[in-house]
N, C-alpha and C positions, 0 to 999 in steps of 0.2 A: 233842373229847369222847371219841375213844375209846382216845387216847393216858393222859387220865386214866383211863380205865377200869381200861385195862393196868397204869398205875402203881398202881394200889389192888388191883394181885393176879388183876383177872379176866381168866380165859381164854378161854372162850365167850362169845363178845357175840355176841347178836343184831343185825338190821337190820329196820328194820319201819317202813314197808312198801317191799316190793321188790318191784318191777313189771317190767313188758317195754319200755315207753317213757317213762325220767325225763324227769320237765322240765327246762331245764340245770342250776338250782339245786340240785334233787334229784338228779343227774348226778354235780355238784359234790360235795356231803356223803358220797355214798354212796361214791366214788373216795375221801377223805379216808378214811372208813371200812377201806374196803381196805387204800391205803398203811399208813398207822398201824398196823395188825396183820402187814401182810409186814415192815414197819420192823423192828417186836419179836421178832420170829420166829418170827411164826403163821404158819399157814395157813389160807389162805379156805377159810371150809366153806359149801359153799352151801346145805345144810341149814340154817344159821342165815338164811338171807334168809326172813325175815318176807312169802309173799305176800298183796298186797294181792287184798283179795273182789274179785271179777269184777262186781260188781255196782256200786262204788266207783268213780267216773272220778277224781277229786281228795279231796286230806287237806289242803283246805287252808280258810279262814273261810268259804267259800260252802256247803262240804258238814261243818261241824259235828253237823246232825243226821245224819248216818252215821257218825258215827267211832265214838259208843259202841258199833254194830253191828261194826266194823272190828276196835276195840280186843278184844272179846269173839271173835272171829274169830282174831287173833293170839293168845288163851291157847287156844284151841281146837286149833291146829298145835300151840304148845309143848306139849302135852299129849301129842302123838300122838309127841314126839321121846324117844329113849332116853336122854338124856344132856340137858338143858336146859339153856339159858345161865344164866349169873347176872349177866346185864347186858342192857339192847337200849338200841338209838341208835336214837331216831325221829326220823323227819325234820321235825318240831317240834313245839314246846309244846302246842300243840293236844292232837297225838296221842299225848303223852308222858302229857298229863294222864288221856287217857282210857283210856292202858293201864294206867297206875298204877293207877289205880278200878277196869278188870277184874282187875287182880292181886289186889288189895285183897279182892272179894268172890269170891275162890276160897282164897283164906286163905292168900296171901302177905303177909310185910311187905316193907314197902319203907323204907330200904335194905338191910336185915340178908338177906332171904331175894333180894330180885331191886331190882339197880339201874338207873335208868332217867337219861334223857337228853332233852332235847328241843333245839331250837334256834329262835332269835330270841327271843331275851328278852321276852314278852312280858308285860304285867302279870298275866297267868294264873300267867306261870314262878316270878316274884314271889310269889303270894296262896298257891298251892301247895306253893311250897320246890322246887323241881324246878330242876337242875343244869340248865344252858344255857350257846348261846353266843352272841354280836350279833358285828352289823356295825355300823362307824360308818356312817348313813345320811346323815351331813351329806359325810364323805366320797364315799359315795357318788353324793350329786347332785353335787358337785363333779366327779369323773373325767365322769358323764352328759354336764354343758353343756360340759367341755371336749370330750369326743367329739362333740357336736355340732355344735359351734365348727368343730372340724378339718372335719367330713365337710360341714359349708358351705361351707368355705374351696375346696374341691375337688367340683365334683358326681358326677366319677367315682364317689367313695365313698359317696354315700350309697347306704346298703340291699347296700353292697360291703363293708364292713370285719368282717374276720372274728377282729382280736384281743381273745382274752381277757387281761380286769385282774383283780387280785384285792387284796382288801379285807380286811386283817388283821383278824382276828375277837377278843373278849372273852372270855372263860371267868370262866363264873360258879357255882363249887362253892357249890349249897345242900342240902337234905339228901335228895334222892330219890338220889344216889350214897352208897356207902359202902367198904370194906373188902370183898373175897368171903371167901368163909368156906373155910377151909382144911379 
């Protein structure tokens, strides 16, 4: 997501939200985030990490009713910044949708004035138009019972195996991404 960013011109992307302890998935995205920009030959400005309210433990379908508080939260910082992005990667649809709508009612458009991002395709990403990206999940229970498989085959391993797999992702350009404005 934020290798397309970069190839559509933007420089400052934000990250939102950035916390003190990801979960590994949010770990995973936000590392992605990183690379992709030292790739290009940015530099991480950690003024663009989007933090998450203190008030917030998770952005994820349990804590829906706080995101609109969250999302309002993140144009609250970009406000306070000299220089704004014109891009954020949120670490999903959810909170993509909800930053869009805070952007929306401060009198941003989206895509033209601020592009957004979310991930896991969810039928929100869909109803919305909001750029994302999936995993295949049938892959992914697939790798699950073979690592199961293995860590039965052996009892040493179970609650011992510490490698990570990864699960080539989809990109889905819909219209919450655009061109930044030169």
């Amino acid at each position: 997501l934020t290798k397309l960013l970069l190839t559509l011109g933007h420089k400052r992307i934000a990250y939102f939200p950035f916390k003190e302890n990801f979960l590994p998935t949010e770990e995973e995205r936000f590392g992605a985030y990183c690379r992709a920009i030292v790739k290009h030959g940015g530099a991480i400005d950690p003024k663009l990490f989007i933090p998450q309210p203190s008030d917030v433990k998770e952005t994820t379908i349990e804590s829906y009713e706080k995101l609109s508080g969250c999302a309002e939260s993140a144009m609250n910082y970009l406000a306070t910044l000299s220089v704004r992005p014109s891009a954020i990667v949120c670490v999903n649809d959810a909170m993509a949708l909800y930053v869009i709508n805070a952007a929306k009612r401060r009198g941003f458009s989206v895509p033209e004035d601020l592009s957004v991002t979310g991930f896991d395709n969810l039928a929100i990403s869909v109803k919305y138009d909001i750029t994302t990206s999936s995993q295949d999940f049938g892959e992914m229970a697939k790798m699950a019972l073979n690592l199961i498989f293995y860590q039965l085959s052996d009892a040493s391993l179970i609650n011992n195996y510490s490698e990570i797999r990864r699960i080539r992702s989809t990109l889905w350009e819909r219209g919450s991404t655009g061109k930044a404005k030169t």
